[in-house]
PDB file with SEQRES, HELIX, SHEET and CRYST1 records, atoms N, CA, C and O in Angstrom:
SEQRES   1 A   75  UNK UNK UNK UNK UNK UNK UNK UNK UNK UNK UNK UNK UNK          
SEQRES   2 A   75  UNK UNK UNK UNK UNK UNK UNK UNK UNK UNK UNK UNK UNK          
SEQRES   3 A   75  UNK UNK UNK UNK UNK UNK UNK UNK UNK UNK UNK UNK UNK          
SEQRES   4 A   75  UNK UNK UNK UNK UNK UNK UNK UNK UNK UNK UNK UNK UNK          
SEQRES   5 A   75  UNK UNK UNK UNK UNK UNK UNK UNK UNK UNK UNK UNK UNK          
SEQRES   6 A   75  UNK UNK UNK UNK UNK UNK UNK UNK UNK UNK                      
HELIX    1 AA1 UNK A   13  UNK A   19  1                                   7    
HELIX    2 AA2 UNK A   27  UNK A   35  1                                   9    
HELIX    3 AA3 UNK A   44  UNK A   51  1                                   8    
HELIX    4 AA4 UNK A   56  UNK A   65  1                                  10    
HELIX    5 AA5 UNK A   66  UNK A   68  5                                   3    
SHEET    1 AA1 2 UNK A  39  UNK A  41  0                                        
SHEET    2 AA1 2 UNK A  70  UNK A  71  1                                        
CRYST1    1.000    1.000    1.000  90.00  90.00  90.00 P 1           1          
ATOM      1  N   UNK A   1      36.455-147.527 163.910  1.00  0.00           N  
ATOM      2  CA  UNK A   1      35.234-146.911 163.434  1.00  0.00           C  
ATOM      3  C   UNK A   1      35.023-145.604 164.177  1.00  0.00           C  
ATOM      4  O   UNK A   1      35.070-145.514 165.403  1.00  0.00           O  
ATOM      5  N   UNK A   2      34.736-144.373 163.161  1.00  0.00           N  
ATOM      6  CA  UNK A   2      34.370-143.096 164.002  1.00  0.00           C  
ATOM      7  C   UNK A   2      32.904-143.131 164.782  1.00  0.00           C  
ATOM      8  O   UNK A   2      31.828-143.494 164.307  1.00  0.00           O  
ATOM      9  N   UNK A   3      33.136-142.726 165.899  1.00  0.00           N  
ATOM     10  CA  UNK A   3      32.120-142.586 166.924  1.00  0.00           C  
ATOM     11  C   UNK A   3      30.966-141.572 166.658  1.00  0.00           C  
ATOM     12  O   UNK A   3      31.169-140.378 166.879  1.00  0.00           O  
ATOM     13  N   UNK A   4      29.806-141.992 166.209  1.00  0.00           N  
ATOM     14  CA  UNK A   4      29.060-140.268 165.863  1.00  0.00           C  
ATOM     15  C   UNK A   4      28.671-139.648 167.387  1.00  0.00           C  
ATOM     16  O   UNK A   4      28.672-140.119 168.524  1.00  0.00           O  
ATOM     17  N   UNK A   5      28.400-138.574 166.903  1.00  0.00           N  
ATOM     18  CA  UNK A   5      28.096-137.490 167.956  1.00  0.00           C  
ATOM     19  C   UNK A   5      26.236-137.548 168.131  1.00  0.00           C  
ATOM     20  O   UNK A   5      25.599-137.002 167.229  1.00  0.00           O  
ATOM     21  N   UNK A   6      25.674-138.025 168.965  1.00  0.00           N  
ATOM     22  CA  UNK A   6      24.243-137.842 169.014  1.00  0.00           C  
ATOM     23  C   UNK A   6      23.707-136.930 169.991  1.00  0.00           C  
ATOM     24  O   UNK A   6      24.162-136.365 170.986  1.00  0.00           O  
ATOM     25  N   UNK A   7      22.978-136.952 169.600  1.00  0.00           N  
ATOM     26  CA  UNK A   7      21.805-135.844 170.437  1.00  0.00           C  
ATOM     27  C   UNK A   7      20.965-136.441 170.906  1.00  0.00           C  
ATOM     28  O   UNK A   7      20.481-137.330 170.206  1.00  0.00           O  
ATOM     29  N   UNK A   8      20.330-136.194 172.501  1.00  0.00           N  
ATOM     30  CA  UNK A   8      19.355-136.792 172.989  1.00  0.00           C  
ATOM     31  C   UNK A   8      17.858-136.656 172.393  1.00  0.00           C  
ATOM     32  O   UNK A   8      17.250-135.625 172.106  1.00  0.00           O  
ATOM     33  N   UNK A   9      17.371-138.250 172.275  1.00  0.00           N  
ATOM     34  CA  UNK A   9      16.029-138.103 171.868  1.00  0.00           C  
ATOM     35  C   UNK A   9      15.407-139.544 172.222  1.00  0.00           C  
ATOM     36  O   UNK A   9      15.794-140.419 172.996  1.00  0.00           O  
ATOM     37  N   UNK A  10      14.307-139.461 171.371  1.00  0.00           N  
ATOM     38  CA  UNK A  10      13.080-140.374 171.875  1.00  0.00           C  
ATOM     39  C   UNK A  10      13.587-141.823 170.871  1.00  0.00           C  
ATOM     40  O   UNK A  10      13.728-141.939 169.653  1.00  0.00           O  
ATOM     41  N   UNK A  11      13.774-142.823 172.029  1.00  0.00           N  
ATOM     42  CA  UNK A  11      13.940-143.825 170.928  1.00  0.00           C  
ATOM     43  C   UNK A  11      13.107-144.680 170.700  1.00  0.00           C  
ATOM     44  O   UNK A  11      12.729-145.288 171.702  1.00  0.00           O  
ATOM     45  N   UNK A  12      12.412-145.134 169.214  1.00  0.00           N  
ATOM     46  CA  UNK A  12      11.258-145.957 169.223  1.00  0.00           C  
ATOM     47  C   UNK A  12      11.345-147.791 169.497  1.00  0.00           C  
ATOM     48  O   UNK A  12      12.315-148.540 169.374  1.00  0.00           O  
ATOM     49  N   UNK A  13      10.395-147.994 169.769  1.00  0.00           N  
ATOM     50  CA  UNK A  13      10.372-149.464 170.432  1.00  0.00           C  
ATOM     51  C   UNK A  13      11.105-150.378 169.372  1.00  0.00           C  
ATOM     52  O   UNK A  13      11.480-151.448 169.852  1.00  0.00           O  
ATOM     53  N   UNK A  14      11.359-150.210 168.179  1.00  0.00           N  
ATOM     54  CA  UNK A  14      11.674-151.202 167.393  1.00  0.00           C  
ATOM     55  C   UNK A  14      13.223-151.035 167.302  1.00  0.00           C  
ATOM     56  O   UNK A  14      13.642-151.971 166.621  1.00  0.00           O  
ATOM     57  N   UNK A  15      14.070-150.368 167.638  1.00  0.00           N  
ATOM     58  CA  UNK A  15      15.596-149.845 167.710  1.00  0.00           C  
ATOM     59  C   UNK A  15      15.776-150.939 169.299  1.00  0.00           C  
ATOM     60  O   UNK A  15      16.747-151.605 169.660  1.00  0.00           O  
ATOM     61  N   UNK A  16      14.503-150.762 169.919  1.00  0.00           N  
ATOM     62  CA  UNK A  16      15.181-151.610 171.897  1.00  0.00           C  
ATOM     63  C   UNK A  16      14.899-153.239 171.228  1.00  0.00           C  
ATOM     64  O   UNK A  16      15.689-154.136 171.525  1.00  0.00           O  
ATOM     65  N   UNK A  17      13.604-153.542 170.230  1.00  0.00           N  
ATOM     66  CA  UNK A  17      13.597-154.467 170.572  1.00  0.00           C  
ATOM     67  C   UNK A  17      14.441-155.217 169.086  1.00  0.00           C  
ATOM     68  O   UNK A  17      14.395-156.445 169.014  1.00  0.00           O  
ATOM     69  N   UNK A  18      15.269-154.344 167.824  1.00  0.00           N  
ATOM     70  CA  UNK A  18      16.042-155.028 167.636  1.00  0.00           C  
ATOM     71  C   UNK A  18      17.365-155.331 167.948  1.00  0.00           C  
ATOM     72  O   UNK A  18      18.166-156.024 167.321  1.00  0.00           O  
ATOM     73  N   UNK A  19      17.483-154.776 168.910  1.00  0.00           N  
ATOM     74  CA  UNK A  19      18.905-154.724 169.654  1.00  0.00           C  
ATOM     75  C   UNK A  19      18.957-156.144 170.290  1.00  0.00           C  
ATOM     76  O   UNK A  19      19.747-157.076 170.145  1.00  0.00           O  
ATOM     77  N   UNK A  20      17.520-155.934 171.259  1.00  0.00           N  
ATOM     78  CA  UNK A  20      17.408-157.774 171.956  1.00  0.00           C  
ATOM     79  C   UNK A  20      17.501-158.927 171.630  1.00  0.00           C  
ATOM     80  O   UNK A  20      17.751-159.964 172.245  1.00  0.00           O  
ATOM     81  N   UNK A  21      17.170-158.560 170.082  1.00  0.00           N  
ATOM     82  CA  UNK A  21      17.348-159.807 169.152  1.00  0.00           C  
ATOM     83  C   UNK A  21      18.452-160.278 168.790  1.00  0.00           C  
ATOM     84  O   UNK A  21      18.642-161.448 168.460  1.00  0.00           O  
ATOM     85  N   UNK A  22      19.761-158.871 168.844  1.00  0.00           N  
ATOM     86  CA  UNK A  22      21.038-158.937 168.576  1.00  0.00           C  
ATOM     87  C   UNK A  22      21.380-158.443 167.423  1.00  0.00           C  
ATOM     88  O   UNK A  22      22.563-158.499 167.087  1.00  0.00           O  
ATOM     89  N   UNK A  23      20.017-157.621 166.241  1.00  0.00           N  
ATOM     90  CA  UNK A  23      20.817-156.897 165.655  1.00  0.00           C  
ATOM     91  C   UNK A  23      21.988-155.896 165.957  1.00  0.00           C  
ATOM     92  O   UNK A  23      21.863-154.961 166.747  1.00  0.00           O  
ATOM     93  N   UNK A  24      23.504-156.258 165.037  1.00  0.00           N  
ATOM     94  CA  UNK A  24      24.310-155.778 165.469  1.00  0.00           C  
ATOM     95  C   UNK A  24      24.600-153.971 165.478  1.00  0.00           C  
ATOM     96  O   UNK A  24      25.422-153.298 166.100  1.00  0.00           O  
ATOM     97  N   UNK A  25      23.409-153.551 164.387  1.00  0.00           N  
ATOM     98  CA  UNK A  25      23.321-152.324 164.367  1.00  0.00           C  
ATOM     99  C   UNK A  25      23.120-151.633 164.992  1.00  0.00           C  
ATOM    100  O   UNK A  25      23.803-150.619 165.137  1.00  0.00           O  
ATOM    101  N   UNK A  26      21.559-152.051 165.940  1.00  0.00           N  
ATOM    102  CA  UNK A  26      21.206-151.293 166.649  1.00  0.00           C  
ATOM    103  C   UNK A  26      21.518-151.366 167.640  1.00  0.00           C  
ATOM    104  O   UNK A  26      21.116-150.518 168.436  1.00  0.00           O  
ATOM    105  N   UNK A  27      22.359-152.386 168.060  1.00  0.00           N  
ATOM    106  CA  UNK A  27      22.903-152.112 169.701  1.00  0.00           C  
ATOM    107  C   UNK A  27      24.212-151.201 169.433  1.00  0.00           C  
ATOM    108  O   UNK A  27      24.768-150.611 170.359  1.00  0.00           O  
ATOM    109  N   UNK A  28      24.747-151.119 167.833  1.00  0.00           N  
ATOM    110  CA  UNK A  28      25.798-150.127 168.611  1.00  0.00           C  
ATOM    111  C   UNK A  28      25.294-148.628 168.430  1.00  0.00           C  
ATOM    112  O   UNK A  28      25.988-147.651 168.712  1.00  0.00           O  
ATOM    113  N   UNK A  29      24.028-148.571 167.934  1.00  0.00           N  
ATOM    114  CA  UNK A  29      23.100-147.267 168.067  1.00  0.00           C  
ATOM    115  C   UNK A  29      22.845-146.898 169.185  1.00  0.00           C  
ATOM    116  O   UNK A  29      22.838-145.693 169.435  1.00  0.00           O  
ATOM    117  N   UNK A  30      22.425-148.335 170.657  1.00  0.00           N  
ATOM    118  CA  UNK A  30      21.720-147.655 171.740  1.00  0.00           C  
ATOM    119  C   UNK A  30      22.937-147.697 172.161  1.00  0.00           C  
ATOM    120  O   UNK A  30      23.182-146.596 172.653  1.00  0.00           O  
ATOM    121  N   UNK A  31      24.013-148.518 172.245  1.00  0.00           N  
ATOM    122  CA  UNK A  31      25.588-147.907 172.969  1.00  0.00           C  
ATOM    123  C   UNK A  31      25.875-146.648 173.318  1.00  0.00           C  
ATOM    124  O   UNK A  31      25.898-145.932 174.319  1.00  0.00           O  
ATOM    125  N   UNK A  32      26.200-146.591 171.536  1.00  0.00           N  
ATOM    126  CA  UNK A  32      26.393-144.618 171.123  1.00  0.00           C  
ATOM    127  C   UNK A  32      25.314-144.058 172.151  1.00  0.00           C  
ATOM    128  O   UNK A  32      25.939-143.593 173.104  1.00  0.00           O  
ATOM    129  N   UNK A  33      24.139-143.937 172.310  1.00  0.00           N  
ATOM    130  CA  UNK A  33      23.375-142.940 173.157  1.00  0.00           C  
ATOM    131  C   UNK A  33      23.164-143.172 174.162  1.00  0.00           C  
ATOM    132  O   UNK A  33      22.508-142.423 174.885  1.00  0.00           O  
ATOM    133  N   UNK A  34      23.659-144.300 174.540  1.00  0.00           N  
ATOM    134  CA  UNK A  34      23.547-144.627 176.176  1.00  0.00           C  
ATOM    135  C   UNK A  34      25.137-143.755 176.775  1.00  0.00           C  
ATOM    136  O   UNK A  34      25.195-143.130 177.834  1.00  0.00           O  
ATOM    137  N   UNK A  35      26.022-143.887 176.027  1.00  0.00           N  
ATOM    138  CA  UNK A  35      27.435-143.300 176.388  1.00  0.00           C  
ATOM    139  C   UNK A  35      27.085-141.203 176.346  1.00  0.00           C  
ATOM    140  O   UNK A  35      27.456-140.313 177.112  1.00  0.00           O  
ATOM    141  N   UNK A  36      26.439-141.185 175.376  1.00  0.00           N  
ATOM    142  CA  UNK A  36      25.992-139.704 174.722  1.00  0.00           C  
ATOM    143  C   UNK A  36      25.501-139.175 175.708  1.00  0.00           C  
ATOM    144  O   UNK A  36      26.041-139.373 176.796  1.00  0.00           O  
ATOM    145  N   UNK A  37      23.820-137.984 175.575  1.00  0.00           N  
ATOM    146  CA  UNK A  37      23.293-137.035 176.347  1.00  0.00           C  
ATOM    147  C   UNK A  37      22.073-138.039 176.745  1.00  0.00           C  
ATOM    148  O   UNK A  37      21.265-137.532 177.522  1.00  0.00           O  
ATOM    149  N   UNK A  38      21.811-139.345 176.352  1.00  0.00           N  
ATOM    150  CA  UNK A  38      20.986-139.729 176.998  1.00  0.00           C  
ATOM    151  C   UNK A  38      19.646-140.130 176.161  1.00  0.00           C  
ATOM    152  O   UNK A  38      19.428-139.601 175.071  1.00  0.00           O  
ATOM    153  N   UNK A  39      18.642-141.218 176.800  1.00  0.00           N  
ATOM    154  CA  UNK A  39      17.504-141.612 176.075  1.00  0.00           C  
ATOM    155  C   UNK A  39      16.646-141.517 176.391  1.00  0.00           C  
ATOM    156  O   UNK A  39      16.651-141.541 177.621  1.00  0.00           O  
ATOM    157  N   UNK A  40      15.624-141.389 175.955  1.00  0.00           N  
ATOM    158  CA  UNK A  40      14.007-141.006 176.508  1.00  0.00           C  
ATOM    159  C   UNK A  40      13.223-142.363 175.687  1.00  0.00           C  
ATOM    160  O   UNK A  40      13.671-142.759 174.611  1.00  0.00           O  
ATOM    161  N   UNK A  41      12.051-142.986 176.315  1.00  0.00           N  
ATOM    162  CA  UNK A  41      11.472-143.824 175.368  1.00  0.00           C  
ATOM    163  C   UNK A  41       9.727-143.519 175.687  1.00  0.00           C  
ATOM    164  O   UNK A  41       9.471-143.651 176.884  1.00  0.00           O  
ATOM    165  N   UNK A  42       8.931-143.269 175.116  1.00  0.00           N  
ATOM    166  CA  UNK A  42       7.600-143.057 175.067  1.00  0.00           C  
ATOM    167  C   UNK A  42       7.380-144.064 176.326  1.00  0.00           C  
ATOM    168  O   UNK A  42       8.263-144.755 176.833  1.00  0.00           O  
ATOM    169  N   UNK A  43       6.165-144.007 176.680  1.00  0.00           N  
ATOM    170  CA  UNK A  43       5.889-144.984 177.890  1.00  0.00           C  
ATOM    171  C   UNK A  43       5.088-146.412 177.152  1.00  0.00           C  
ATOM    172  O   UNK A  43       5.227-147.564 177.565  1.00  0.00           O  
ATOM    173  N   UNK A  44       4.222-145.982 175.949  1.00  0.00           N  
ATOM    174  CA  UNK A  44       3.575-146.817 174.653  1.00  0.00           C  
ATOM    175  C   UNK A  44       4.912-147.607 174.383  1.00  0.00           C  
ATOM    176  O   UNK A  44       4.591-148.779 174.186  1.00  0.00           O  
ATOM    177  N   UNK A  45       6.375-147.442 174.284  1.00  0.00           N  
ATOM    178  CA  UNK A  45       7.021-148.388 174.052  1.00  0.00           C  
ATOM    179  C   UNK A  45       7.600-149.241 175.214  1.00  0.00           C  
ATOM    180  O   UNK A  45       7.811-150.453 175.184  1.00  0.00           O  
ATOM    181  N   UNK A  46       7.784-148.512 176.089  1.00  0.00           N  
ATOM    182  CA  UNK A  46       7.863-148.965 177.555  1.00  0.00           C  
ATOM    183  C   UNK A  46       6.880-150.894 177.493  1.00  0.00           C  
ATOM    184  O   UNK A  46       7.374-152.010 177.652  1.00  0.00           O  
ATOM    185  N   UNK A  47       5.476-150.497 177.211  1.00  0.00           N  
ATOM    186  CA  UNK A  47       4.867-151.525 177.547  1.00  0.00           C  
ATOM    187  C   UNK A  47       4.647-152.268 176.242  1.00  0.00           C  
ATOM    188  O   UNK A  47       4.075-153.358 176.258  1.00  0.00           O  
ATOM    189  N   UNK A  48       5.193-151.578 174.814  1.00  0.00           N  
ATOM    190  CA  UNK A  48       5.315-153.067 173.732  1.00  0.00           C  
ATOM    191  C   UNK A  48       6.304-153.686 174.280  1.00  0.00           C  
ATOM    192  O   UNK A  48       6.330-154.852 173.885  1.00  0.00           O  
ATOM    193  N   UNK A  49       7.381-153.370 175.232  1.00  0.00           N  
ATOM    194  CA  UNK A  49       8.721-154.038 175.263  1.00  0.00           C  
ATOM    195  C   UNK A  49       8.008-154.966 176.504  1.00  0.00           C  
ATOM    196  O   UNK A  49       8.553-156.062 176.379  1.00  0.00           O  
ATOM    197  N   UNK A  50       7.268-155.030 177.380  1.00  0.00           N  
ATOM    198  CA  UNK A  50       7.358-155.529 178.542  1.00  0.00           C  
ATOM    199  C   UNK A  50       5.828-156.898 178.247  1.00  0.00           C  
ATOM    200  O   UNK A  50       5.665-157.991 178.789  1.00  0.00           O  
ATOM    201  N   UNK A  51       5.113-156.294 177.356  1.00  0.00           N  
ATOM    202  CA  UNK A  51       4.464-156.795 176.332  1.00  0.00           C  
ATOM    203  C   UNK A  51       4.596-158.499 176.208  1.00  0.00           C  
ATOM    204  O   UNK A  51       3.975-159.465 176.652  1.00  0.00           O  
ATOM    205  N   UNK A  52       5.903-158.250 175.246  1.00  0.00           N  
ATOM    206  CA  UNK A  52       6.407-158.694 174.151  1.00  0.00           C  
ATOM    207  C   UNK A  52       6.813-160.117 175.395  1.00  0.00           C  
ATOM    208  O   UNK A  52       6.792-161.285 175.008  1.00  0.00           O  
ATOM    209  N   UNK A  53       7.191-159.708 176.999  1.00  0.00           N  
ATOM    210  CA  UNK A  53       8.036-160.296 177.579  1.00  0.00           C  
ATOM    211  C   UNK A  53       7.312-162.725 177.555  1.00  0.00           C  
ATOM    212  O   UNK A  53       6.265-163.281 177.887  1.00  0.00           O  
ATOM    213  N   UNK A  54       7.921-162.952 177.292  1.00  0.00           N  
ATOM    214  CA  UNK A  54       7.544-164.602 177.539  1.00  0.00           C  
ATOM    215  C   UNK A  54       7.682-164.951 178.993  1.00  0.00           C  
ATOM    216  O   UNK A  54       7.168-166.024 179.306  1.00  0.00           O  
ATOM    217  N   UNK A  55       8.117-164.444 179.696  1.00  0.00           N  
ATOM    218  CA  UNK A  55       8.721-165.583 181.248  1.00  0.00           C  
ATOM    219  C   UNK A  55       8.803-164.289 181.803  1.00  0.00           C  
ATOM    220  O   UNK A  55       8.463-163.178 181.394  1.00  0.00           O  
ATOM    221  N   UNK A  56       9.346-164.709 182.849  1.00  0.00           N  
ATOM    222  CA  UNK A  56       9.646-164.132 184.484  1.00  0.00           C  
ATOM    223  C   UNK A  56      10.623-163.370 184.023  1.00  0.00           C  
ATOM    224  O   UNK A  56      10.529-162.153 183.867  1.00  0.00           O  
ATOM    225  N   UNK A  57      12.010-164.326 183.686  1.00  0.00           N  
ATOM    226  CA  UNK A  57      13.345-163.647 183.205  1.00  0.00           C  
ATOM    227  C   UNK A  57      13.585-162.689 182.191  1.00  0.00           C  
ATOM    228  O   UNK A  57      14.448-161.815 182.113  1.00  0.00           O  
ATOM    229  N   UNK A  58      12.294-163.139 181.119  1.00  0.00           N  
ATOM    230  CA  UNK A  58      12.427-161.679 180.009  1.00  0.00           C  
ATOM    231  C   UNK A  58      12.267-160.754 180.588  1.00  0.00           C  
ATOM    232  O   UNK A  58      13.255-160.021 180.532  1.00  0.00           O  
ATOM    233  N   UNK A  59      11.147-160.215 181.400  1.00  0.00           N  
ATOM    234  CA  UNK A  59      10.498-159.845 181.890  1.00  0.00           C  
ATOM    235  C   UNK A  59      11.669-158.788 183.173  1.00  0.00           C  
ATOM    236  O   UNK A  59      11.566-157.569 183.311  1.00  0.00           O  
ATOM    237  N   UNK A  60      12.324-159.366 183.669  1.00  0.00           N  
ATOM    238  CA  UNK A  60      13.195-159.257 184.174  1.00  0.00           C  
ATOM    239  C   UNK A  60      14.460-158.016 183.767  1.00  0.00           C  
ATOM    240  O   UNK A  60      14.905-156.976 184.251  1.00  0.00           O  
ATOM    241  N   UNK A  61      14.670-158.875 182.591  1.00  0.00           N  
ATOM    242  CA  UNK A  61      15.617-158.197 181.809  1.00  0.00           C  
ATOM    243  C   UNK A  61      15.161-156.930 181.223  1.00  0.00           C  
ATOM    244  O   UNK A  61      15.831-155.901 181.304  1.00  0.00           O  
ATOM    245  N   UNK A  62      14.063-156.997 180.653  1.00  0.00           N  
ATOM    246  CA  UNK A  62      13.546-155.751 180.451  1.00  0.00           C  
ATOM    247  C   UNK A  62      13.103-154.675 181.363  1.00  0.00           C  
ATOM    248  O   UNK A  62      12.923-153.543 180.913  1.00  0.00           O  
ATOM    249  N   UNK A  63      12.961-154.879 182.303  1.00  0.00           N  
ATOM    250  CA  UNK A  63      12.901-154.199 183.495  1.00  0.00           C  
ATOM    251  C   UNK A  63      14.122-152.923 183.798  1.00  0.00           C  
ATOM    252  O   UNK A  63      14.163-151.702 183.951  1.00  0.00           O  
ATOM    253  N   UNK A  64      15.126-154.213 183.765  1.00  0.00           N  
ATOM    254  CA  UNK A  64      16.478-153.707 183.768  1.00  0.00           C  
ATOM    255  C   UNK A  64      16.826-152.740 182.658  1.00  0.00           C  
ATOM    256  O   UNK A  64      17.156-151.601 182.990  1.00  0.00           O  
ATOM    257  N   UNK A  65      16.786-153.088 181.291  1.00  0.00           N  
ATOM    258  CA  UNK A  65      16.795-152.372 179.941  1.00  0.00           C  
ATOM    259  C   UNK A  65      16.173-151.157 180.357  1.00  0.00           C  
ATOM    260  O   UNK A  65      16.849-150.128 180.363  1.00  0.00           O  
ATOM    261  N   UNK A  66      14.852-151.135 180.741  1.00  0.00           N  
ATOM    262  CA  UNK A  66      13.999-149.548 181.143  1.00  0.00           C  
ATOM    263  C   UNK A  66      14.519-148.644 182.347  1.00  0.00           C  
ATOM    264  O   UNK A  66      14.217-147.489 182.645  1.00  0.00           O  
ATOM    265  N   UNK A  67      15.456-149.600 182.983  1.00  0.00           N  
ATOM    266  CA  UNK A  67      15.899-148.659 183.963  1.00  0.00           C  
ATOM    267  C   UNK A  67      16.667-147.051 183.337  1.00  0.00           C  
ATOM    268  O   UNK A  67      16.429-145.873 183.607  1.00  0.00           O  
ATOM    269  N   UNK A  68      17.456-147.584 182.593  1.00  0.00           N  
ATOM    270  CA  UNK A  68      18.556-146.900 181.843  1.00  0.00           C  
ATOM    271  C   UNK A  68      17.562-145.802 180.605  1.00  0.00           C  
ATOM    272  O   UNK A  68      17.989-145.391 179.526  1.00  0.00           O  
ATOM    273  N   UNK A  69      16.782-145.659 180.943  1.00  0.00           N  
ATOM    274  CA  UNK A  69      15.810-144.588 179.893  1.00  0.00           C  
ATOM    275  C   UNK A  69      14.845-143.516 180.837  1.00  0.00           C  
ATOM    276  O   UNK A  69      14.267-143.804 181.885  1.00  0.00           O  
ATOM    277  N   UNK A  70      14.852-142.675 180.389  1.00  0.00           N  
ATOM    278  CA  UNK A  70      13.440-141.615 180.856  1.00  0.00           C  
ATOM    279  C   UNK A  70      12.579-142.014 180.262  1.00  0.00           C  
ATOM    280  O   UNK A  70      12.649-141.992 179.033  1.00  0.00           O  
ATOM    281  N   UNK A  71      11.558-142.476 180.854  1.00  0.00           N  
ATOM    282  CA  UNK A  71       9.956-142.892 180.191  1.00  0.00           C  
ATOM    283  C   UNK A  71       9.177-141.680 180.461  1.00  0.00           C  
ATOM    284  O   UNK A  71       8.795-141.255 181.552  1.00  0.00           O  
ATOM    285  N   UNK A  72       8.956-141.051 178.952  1.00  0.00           N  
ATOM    286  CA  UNK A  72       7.957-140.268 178.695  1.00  0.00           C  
ATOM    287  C   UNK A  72       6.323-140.876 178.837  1.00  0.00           C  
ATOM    288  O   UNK A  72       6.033-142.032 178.529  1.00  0.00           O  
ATOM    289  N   UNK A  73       5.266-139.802 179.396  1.00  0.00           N  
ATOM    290  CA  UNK A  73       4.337-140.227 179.562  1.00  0.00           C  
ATOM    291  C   UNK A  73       3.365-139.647 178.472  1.00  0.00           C  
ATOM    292  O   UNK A  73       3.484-138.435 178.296  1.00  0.00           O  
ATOM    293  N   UNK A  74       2.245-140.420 177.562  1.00  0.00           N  
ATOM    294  CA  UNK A  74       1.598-139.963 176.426  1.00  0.00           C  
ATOM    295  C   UNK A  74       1.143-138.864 177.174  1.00  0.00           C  
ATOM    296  O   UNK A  74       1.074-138.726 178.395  1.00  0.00           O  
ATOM    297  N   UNK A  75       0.730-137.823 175.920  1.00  0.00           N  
ATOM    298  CA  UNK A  75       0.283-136.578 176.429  1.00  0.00           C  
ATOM    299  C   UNK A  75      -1.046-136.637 175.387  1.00  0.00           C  
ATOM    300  O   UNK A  75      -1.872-135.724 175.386  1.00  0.00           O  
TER     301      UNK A  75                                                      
END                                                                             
C-alpha cells in the first residue's frame, strides 16, 4: 500500500478515539502522522479523551496516547 504524504495538523477527538476502539482506518491515519511532521490535538479533545476514561488503566493509557501530541490551548 502507498504511503500518503501528510501535513501537520489538528487532529479531532473522534480519529484518537476511533483508533482506541481499533478502527482499522484510523489507526493507520494516526500511524501515517505520527511517522510524518507531526500532531497537534485541541486541548477540548485532550479532555473528551481523558473524559471518556473508565478506570485507572484507561486513564493511564491515555495519558500515554497524549504524550505523543502538542495540545493546543482554546483561544
Amino acid at each position: 500500500m502507498e504511503q500518503a504524504a501528510y501535513q501537520a495538523g489538528l487532529i479531532d477527538s473522534d480519529i484518537l478515539i476511533d483508533a482506541s476502539r481499533g478502527l482499522v482506518q484510523a489507526g493507520h491515519f494516526l500511524n501515517a502522522m505520527l511517522s510524518g511532521p507531526g500532531m497537534s490535538i485541541s486541548v477540548i479533545s485532550a479532555m473528551e479523551l481523558i473524559a471518556g476514561c473508565t478506570d485507572s488503566a484507561h486513564l493511564s493509557r491515555v495519558k500515554q496516547l497524549l504524550l505523543q501530541f502538542t495540545i493546543v490551548p482554546s483561544g
